[in-house]
N, C-alpha and C positions, 0 to 999 in steps of 0.2 A: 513445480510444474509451470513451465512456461506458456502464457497464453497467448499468442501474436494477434494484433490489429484488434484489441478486443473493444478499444474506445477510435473511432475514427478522428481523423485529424481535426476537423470542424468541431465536436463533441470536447476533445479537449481542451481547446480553445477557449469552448462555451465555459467550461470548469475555471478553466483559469482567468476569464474576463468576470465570471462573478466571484472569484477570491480577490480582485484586486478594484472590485467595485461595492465589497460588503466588506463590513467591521471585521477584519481578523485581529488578531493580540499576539505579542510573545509567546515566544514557545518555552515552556518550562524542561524542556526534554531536548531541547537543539538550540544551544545557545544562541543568540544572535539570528535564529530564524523566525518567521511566521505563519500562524495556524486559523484556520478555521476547525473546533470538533463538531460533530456532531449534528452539521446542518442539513436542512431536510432536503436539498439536491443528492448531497453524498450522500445519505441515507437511503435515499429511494432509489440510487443506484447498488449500492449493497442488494437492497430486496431483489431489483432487478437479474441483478447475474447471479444469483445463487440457485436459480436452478440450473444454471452452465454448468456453474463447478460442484455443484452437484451431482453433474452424471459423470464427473470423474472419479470419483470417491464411493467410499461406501460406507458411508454415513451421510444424516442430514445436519443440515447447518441453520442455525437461530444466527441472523445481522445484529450484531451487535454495537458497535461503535465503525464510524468511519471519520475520516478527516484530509483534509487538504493544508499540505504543509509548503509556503517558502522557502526554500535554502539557499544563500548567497555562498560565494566563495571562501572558504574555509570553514564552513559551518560542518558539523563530526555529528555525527549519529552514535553514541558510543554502544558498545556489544552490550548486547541485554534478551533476554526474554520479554514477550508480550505480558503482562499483569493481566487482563481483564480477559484477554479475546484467546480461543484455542488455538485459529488458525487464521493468517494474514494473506489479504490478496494484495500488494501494491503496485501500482499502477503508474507510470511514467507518463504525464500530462504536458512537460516541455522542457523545454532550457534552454537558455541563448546561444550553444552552438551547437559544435556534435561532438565536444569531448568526451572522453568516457567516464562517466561518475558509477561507479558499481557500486550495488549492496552487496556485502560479503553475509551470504548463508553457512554455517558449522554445521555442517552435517558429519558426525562421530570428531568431532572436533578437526576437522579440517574445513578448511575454508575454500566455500566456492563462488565464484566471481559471477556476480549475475550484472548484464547491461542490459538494458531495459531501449526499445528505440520509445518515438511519442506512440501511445496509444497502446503498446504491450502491458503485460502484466506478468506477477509470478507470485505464483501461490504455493504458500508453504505453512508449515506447525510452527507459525512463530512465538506459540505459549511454550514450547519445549524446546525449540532449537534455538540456538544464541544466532544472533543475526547484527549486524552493523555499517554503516556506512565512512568510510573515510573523509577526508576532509573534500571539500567541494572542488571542484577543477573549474566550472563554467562561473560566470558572473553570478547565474539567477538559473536552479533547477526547481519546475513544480513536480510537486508528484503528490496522489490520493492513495489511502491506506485503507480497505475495509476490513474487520476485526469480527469473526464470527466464533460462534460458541459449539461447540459439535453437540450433536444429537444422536445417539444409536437408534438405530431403525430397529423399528416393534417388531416384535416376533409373537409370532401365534403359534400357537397347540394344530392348527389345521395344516 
């Protein structure tokens, strides 16, 4: 599910001026890229929008892990399932031009080409659906991941 203008251009900015003003590290997952996991910005945005994507859905969602990743030019996302998180919201923060860098979602194993402008989103089962990215076209794209856990909504007797 595509979410347009869900971080505004200033908002991104903010993201991406404190990824490259706090300690990130190697990414163990994107070669030659860099990550922040887990920090209490992206965190507290997780919390933040999950009651959005929550009235799309019909289930509830626990924030589980979030992160902000650098990818330079040729950096590959290779096909994989999420490990930890049900479902993946990721979120397109910049890049130095207006190439198109797409995430490829498998949906019944066909591949669909998601572009993301700044400040969209797309939310999908990335614990079940394989998902990847190709190799990088722009010099330098940011982009934030949040990773939630589903929750089925309670059912009563009344």
């Amino acid at each position: 599910m595509r979410l347009l203008n869900i971080l505004s251009k200033v908002k991104c900015t903010e993201f991406i001026d404190y990824f490259d003003s706090n300690y990130n590290y190697k990414d163990k997952q994107v070669v030659g890229s860099n990550i922040i996991h887990n920090s209490e910005v992206a965190m507290n945005l997780c919390y933040k929008l999950r009651p959005l994507l929550e009235s799309n859905i019909d289930y509830k969602l626990e924030p589980h892990q979030a992160w902000i990743r650098k990818y330079v030019r040729g950096n590959v996302l290779d096909k994989h399932w999420d490990g930890k998180a049900d479902v993946a919201f990721s979120i397109m923060l910049g890049q130095s031009d207006n190439q198109p860098n797409p995430l490829f979602i498998y949906y019944n194993d066909i591949p669909t080409e998601i572009v993301l402008d700044v400040g969209d989103g797309y939310f999908f089962e990335g614990g079940t659906i394989e998902h990847e990215r190709p190799p990088i076209q722009s010099d330098y794209l940011y982009g934030m991941y949040l990773g939630y856990k589903k929750i089925n909504k309670e059912t009563t007797l009344i």
